[in-house]
C-alpha positions in Angstrom: -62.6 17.6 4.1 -65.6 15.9 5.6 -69.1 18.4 5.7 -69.1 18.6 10.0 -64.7 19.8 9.7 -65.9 22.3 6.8 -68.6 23.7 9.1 -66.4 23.8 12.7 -63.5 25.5 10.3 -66.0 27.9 8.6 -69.1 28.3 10.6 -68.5 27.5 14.2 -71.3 29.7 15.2 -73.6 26.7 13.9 -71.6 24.0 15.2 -72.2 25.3 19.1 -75.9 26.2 17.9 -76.1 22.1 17.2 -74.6 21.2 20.1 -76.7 23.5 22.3 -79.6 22.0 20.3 -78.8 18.1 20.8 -78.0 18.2 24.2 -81.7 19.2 24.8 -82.6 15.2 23.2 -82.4 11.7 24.3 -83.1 8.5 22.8 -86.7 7.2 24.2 -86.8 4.0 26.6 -87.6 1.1 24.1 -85.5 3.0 21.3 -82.4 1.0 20.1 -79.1 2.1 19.8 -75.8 0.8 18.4 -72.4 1.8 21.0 -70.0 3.8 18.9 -67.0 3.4 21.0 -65.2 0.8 23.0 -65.1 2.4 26.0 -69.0 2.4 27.0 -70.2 -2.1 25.8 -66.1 -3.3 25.5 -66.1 -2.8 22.0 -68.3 -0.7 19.4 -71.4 -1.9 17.3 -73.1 -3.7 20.5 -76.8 -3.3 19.9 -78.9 -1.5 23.1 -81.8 -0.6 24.3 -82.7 2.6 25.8 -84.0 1.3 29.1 -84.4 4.0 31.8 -82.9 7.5 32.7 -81.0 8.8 35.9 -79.9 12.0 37.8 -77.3 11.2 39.8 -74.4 13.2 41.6 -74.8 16.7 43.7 -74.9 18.7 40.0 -78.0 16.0 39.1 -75.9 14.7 36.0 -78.7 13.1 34.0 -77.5 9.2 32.1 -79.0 7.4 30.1 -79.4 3.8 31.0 -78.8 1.0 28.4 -79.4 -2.7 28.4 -77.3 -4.9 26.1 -79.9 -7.1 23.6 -77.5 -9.3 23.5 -75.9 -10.6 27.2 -78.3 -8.2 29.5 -75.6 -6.4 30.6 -76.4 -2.4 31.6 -74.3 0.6 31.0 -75.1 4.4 31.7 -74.1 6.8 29.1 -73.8 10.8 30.2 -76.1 12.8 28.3 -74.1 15.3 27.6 -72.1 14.6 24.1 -74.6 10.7 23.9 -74.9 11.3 20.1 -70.7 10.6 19.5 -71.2 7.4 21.7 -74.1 5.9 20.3 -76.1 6.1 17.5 -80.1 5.8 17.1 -80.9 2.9 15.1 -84.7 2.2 15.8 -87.2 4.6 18.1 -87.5 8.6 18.7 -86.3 11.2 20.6 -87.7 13.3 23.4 -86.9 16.4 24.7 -85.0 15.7 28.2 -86.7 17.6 30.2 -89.9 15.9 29.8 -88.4 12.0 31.0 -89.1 10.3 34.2 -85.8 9.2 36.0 -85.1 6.1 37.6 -85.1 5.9 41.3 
C-alpha cells in the first residue's frame, strides 16, 4: 500500500486538509515543469515553462499557462487539482492569490 492510499484509507481528514492547502499554490512564471499526463502536451514527460496565468469563464476559473521548451507550443492547465498534471522540476511556488493574470 503506497503512503498517500494509507492516509485517504486511514486519515482522510488530512488528505482534504492537503488538498485545501495546495490549491492555494501555483508554480511561478519562469518555473519549469514536467506534464504528467497525456492529455494536457500529447504525451507525458514534455518539459514546460510556467509562462503566464488566466481567469477566464463567468466563475473566473484561474489556468495556468505553459509554453513547451521544446516546439513553443502553449497549453493552459486548471488550477484546481495542477499538482496530478504536472510536476515542479525547477522554480517556487506562490500563493495564487498574489499572481498577475494575463489579459
Amino acid at each position: 500500500m503506497e503512503l498517500e492510499e494509507y492516509v485517504k484509507e486511514n486519515h482522510p481528514n488530512v488528505m482534504e486538509e492537503y488538498n485545501c492547502f495546495v490549491r492555494d499554490f501555483v508554480p511561478s512564471v519562469g518555473s519549469e515543469v514536467v506534464s504528467l499526463i497525456g492529455d494536457l502536451t500529447g504525451f507525458p514527460g514534455q518539459s514546460l515553462e510556467v509562462i503566464g496565468y488566466s481567469a477566464l469563464g463567468c466563475s473566473m476559473d484561474v489556468f495556468i499557462d505553459f509554453k513547451n521548451r521544446s516546439n513553443g507550443e502553449t497549453y493552459i492547465c486548471s488550477s484546481v487539482k495542477w499538482h496530478k498534471k504536472v510536476k515542479l522540476i525547477n522554480g517556487e511556488f506562490v500563493l495564487i492569490k498574489s499572481v498577475n493574470f494575463n489579459d
